[in-house]
N, C-alpha and C positions, 0 to 999 in steps of 0.2 A: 504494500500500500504506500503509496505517493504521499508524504508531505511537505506543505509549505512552511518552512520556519524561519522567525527574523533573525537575520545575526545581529548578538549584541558587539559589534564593533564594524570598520570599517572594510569596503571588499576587497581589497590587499592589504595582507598584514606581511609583516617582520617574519624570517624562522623561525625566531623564540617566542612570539607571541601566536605565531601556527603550532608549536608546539604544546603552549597550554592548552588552546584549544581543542586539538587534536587527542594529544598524549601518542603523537609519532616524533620520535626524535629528530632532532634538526637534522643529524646525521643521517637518519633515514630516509627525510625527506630529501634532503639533497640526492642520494643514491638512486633514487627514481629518476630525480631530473636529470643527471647525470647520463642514464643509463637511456636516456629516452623513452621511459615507461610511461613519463608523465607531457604531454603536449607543452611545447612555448605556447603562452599567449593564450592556456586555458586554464590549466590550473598554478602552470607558475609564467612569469614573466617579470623582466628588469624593469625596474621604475625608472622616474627621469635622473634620479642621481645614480643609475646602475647597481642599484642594490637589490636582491632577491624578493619579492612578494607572492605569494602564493593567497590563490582564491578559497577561501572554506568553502564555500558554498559548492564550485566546482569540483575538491575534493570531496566535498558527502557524494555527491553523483557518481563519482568512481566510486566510490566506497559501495555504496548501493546496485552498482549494474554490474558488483560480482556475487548478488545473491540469488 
């Protein structure tokens, strides 16, 4: 079953602040993007200062279309 949930923060976050959220280690998530498991430009992509941000929101959807 599909839900719609608000995220309490902004849609790109930091590694560490995807990490509280999550509870996937920064390390782990990097390893994804890294490996090209995870798309540029959907669940993670470089902000304007070139630093990492990754989408929660786009993260639950993968998380979800391996059930």
């Amino acid at each position: 079953m599909q839900r719609n949930y608000i995220y309490p923060c902004a849609r790109w976050v930091r590694p560490r602040l995807f990490e509280a959220l999550t509870g996937m280690t920064e390390k782990a998530a990097e390893g994804r993007r890294l490996k090209g498991e995870w798309p540029e430009g959907v669940i993670w992509k470089y902000g304007p200062d070139g630093q990492v941000r990754y989408s929660i929101e786009e993260y639950d959807k993968w998380v979800e279309s391996t059930q």
